[in-house]
N, C-alpha and C positions, 0 to 999 in steps of 0.2 A: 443672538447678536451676530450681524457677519462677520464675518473675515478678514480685515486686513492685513495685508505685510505692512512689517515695521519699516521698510523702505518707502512705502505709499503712507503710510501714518505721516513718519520726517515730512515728504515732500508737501501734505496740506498743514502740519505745522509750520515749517517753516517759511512755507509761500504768505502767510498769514501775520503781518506783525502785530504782536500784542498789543501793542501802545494804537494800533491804528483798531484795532477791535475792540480792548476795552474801552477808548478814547468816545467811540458808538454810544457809550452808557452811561459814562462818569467823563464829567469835568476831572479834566488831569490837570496840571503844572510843572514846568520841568524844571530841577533844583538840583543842581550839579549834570550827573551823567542818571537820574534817576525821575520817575513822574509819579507824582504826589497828587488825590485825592482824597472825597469825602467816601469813606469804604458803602455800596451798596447790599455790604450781609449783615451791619450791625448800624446803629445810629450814632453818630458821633459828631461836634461840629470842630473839632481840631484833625487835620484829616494826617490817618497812620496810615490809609492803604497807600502799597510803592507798586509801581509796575516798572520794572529794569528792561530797559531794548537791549542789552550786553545779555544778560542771562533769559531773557524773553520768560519770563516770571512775574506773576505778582504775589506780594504777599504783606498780609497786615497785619499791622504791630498791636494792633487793639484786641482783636479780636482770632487770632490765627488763620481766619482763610487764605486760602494759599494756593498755588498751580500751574499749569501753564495755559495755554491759549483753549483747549479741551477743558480743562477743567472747569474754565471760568462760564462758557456755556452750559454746561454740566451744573453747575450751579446757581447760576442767574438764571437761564430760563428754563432750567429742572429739564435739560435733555439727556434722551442715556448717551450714552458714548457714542451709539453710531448715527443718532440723529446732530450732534458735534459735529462729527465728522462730515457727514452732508450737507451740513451747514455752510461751514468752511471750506469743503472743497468746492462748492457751488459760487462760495464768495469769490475763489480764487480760479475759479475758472476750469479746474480739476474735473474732468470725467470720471466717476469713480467704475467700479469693474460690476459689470451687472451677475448679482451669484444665484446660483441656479435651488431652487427651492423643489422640492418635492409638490407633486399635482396636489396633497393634500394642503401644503404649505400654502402654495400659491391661492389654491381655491379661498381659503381663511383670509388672505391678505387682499384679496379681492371682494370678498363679502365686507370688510370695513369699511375697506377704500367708498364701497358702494353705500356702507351705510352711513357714514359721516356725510357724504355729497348729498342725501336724502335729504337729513336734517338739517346742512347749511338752506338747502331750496326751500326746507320749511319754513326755515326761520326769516330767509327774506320776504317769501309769501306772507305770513304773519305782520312782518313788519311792514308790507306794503298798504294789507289791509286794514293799519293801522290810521293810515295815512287816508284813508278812504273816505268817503262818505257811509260805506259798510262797516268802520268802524266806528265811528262817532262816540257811540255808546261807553267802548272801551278809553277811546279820548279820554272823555269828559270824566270816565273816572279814573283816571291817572290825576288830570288837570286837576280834581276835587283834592287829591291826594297830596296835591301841590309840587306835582316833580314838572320839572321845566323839560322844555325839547330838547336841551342839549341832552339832559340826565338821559330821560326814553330814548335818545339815540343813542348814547354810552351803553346802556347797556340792552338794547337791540332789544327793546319790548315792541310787543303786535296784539294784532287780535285773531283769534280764530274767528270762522263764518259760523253764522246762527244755522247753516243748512248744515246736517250730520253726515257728509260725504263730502265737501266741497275741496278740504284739502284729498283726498282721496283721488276726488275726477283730477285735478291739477296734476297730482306726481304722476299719475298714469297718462295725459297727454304730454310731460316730459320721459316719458319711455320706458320708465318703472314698472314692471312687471308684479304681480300678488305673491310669487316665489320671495321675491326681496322685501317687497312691502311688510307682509307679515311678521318681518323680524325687525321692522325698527321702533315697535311700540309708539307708534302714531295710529295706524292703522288696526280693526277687526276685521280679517276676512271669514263669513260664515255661509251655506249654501242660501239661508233663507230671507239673507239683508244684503248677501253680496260685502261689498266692502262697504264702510263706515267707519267716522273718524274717532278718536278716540277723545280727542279736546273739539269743541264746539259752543260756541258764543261764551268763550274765554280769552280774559288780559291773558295775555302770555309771554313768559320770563322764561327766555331763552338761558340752558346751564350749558356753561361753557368748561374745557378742561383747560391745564394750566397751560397749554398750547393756544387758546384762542381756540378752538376746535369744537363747534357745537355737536353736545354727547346727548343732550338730553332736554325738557321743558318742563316749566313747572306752568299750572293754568288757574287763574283765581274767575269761577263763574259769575258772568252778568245777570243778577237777577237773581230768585230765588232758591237755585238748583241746589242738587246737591252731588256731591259734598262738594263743599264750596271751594277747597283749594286740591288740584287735583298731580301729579307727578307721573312722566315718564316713568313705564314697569324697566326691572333692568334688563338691559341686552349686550350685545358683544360687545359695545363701546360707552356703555354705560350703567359704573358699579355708584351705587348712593353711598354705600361706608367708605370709598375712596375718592369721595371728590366733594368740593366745598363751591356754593355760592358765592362770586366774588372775588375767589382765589386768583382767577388770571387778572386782578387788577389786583388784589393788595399786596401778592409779592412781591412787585414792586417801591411797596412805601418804602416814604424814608425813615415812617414810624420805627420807633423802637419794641411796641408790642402789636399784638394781634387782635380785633376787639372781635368776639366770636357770641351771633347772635341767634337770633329762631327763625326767623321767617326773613324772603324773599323783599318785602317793603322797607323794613328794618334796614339789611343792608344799601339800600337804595340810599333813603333817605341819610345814611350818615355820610356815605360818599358824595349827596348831595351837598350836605353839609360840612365837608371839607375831612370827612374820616376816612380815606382812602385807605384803611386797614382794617374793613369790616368786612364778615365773613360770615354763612350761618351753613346750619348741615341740612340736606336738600330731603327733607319733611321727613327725617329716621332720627333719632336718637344718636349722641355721640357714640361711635366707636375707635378701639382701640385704633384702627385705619385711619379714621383721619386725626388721630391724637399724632399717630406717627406723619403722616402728611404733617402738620401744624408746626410740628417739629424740624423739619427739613427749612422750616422760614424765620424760625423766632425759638425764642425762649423763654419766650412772656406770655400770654393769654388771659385778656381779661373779658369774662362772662357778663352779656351784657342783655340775660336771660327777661322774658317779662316778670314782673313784680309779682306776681298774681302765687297762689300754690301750685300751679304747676309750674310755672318757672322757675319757683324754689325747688321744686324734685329732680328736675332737668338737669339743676346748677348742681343740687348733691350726689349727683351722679357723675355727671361730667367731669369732677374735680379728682374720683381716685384715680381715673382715664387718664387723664391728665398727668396727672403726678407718677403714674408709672412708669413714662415715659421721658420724665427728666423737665415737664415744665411746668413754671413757674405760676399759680393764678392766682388771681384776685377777682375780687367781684364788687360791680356796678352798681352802687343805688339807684333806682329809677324814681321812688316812689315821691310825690303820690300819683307820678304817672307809669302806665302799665308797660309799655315799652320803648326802643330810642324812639320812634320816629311821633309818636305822643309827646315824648319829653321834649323832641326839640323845635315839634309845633308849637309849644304850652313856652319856653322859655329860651329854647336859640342854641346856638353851637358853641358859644362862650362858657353858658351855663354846663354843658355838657360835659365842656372839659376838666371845667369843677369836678365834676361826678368822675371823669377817670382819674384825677389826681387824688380823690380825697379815697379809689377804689380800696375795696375791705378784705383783709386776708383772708386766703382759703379757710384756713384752720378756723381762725375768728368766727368767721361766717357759719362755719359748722357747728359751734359751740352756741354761737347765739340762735339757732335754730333750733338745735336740741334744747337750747333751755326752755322752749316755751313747753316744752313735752313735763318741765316738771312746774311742780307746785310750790316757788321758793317761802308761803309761811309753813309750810308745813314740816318739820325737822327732819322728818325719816326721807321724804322726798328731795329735801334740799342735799342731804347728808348722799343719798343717789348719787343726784346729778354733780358731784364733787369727785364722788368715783368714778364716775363716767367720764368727768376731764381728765383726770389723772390717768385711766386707761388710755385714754388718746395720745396723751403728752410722750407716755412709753413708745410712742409710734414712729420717735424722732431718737435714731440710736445715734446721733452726737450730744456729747454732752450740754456744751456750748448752747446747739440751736437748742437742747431740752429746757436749759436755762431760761433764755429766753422768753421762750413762752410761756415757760412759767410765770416770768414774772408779766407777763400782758396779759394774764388770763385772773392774776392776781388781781392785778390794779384793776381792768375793768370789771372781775365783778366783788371786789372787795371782800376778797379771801387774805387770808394773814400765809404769807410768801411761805413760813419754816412750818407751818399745816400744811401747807399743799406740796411743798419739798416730801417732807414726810411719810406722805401721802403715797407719792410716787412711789419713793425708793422702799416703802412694805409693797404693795403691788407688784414691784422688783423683783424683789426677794420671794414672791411667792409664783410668781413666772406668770402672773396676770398682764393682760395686756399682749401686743404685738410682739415687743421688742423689751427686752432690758438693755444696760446700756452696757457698748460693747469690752470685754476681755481689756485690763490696760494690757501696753504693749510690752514684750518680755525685754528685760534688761539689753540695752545694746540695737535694739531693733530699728529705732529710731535713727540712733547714728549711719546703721548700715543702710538706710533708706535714703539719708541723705547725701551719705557716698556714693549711692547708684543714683543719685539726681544729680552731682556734682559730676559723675564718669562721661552720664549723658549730655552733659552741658560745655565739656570738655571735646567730645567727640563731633559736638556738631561743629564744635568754635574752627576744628582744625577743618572741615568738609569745608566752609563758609569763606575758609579765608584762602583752602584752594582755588578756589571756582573765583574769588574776587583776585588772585595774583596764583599766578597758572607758574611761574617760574619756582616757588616754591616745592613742586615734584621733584626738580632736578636738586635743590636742596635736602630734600628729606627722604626720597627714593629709598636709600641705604639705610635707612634707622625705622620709618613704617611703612607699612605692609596694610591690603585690603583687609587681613587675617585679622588685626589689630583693634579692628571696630568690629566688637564683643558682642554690641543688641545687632537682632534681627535684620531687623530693617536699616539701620546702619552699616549694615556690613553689604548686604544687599548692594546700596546706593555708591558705598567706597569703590566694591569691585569691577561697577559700570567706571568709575568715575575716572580709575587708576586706568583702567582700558582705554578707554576713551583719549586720553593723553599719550599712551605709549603708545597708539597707532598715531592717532595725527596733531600729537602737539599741541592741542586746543582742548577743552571740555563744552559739553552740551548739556546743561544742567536741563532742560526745555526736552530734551528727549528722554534723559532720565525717567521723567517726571510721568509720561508717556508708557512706559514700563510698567506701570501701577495701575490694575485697572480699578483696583477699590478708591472710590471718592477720598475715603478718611485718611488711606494711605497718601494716595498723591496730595493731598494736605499735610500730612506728616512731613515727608519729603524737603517740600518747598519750606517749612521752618527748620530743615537741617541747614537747609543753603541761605538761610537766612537770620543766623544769630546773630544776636546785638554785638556788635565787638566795641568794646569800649574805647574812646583814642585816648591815644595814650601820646607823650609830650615830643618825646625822642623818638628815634631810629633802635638805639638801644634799647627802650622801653619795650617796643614791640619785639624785639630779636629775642629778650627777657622773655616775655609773656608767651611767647612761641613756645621757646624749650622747654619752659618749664608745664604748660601742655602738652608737648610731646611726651614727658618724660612720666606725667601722670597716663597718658593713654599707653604707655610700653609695659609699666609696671602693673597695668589693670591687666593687658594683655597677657603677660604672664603668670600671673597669679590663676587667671580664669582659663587658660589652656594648660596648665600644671592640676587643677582642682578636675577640668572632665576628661585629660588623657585618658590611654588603656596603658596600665604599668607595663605592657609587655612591646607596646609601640616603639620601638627604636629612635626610627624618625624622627617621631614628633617627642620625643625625650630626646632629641640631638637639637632640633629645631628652638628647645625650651631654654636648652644650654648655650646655644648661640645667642636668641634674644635678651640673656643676661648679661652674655659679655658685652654684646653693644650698649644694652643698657649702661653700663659702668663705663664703658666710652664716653656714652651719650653726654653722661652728669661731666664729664672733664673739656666738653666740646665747645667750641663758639660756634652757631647755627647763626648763618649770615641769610638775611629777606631775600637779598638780589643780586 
């Protein structure tokens, strides 16, 4: 990543107002001193995301994303930091400092530069040919296919030339060299054919990354060739297990899930038909990569695999990928058509939505698949596949959700709930299965868990309500200390926070935030500076609700700098004794807001 000073960071922050950047993306509304929308990281229709011009912040109450002006690009259009930053400082007029890269460096960054420029000329070429009289052929079967002109030009579909060189002579009369050529897997160069193309008299589905940035092509042959659908090999700008078909339009949806399908038509046809949140993996099998990709957009995923047995092997595959990585699936009936873009020829987009609402849990799906493996008249078989649920079930080490599914695994296949309980918990006890269910927790555990949830929800209340009335420093200066806020990363943000006032009387929660270059962090962050504070009726109320948060963050503070001192620290044994006495000030004190 380069370099910048945190002086050059500030200045394309703050030249950049939030409210006029996010305002580019979401419908705002302004409701006091603060601008309310419909959050674009989760689906909601009552809208929790705030974006503050005071604290140049957004963050939302629904769903916790959270940041400043960096992060929110960072997140919306999945840029790293310093493509942010270029972003913005470009918006703002900002020259940024040209950094000097090693010949090795530079060589690298010029080989992409040149390979992307390769495959955008392809993919217009393509798309030109489409338009041709040399395409016709490839027309007519899009047209058969039923995708409109607008759809083929949405998603930049062409045709390759029936001659096996044609895009070849083309890049080489735009100044492309066989050094370069070679590496963008469009091109064979060999001594006894010369150059040739690698796609030829193929519809072609241009793959874009989640920048708009074409990486790659997928090619479906005209006519009897073979093999009939054929894929960019990978190269320097283009990995198959890290990029998705479709991706640079559905992360966008306003959808609440992700529908994740097989092939290139599929996703077509459901954006044609109004699913602007389909996706398929570019002719490889789900990998862990793009589970973590899918994950960066959503938390849902619903498989909307063909019908067929191998759709079904794809789908039991794809689900523990899935599930490792914290998302949620279900899966798609299609039948009795083989996949969407059959189902929503055969019966429309209405019907369809049917089939995502009425979509069938992972686990379920699993279960009704493996039953066909058994033989339910036959008792020893039946009696199997009973074991074989109950191993599964162990696979859920909450109690609750084990519950659960026990009893849905009951009810649908009419199993008696205290047999299959049963069932379970010997399996349990014999350490069959995944998981048994976890250790209860030790006496007292629980309570202390919920005291370090109460410490943390006390510490952010006091950060939140600095940065909302900046005069309260000068009130509390003398009783807390940056020292005071005990977690990590709270202490972290106190000691910018406390600075940041004793120099210029003001705080910059928007620079804070900046500070943090992990994503999850600078999320974190932005819900310290944004706890819910409850109103409360009076003056007094509040001035109440104050102290006696202060008085809980002093006595956490001492407690937790007495438990990791060194007994032999002077200091910080004089430091311990002093923060008690204030303490017992504290509780006899009236702490005034203003």
């Amino acid at each position: 990543m380069p370099f910048f000073s945190d002086e050059l960071i500030e200045e394309v922050r703050s030249r950049n107002d939030i409210v006029d950047v996010i305002g580019g993306y979401v419908r705002l509304q302004k409701k006091g001193s603060t601008y309310f929308g419909l959050c674009p990281f989760h689906n909601e229709k009552t809208g929790s995301f705030s974006v503050s011009p005071n604290k140049q912040m957004y963050y939302c109450f629904g769903c916790g994303a959270g940041g400043n002006v960096f992060t929110f690009l960072m997140q919306y259009e999945n840029f790293t930091f310093g493509e942010a930053m270029e972003a913005l400082a470009d918006r703002a007029g900002i020259e940024l400092p040209k950094h000097e890269m090693s010949e090795a460096q530079k060589r690298e960054a010029d080989k992409r530069t040149r390979l992307l420029e390769i495959n955008k000329e392809a993919a217009k070429y393509f798309y030109t040919l489409l338009r041709s009289p040399r395409g016709q052929k490839a027309y007519e079967y899009f047209k058969k296919r039923e995708l409109s002109d607008e759809t083929m030009q949405k998603f930049g579909l062409g045709y390759s030339d029936q001659y096996s060189d044609d895009l070849y002579r083309f890049l080489r009369k735009k100044g492309y060299d066989d050094n370069i050529l070679k590496d963008t897997g469009l091109v064979t160069i060999d001594e006894a054919r010369g150059g040739h193309d690698k796609f030829w008299n193929r519809a072609m589905f241009p793959i874009m990354d989640v920048h708009n940035r074409v990486i790659g092509f997928g090619g479906r042959v005209m006519g009897d060739g073979e093999p009939k659908y054929l894929n960019s090999p990978e190269t320097m700008i283009f990995d198959k297990s890290r990029n998705l078909y479709g991706l640079h339009i559905a992360r966008t949806t306003r959808k609440s899930q992700l529908l994740l399908c097989e092939g290139y038509m599929d996703v077509i046809a459901l954006h044609q038909a109004g699913f602007d949140n389909a996706v398929a993996s570019l002719g490889t099998a789900l990998t862990s990569g793009h589970a973590n990709l899918l994950k960066r957009y959503t938390k849902d995923v619903y498989l909307t695999y063909d019908s067929d047995g191998a759709g079904v092997k794809a789908a039991l595959r794809a689900i523990p990928i899935l599930k490792e990585v914290g998302i949620t699936t279900k899966v798609i009936n299609m039948r009795p058509y083989k996949d969407p873009d059959e189902f929503i020829k055969a019966l429309g987009a209405e019907e369809y939505q049917k089939r995502i609402d009425n979509a069938e849990n992972s686990f379920l799906f699993e279960i009704r698949i493996m039953r066909e493996q058994y033989d339910m008249n036959d008792p020893e078989s039946k009696t199997a596949f009973y074991n074989e649920i109950a191993k599964r079930l162990l696979t859920f080490p909450e109690e609750l959700e084990r519950t659960n599914y026990m009893e849905a695994v009951a009810e649908t296949y009419h199993i008696d709930y205290e047999s299959l309980r049963k069932l379970v918990n010997s399996l349990a006890m014999k350490n069959e299965g995944i998981t048994a269910r976890p250790a209860p927790l030790k006496s007292g555990t629980q309570e202390k868990r919920q005291k370090e949830d109460g410490m943390k929800q006390s510490q952010k209340l006091l950060l939140t309500w600095l940065i909302e009335n900046t005069r309260l420093f000068g009130t509390i200066r003398s009783l807390i200390t940056a020292d005071d806020f005990t977690e990590e990363i709270y202490h972290k943000v106190a000691e910018q926070l406390f600075a940041q006032y004793e120099e210029t009387q003001t705080v910059n929660p928007a620079k804070i935030i900046s500070s943090f270059l992990n994503e999850e962090e600078q999320r974190e962050v932005a819900g310290l500076f944004n706890a819910r504070i409850h109103e409360v009726e009076t003056k007094g109320d509040m001035e109440k609700a104050l102290k006696e948060t202060i008085i809980r963050i002093k006595q956490n503070s001492i407690e937790y700098h007495s438990k990791n001192m060194d007994p032999t620290d002077m200091a910080a044994l004089m430091k311990v004794v002093e923060d008690k006495r204030k303490l017992e000030q504290l509780e006899k004190l009236h702490i005034p807001i203003d």
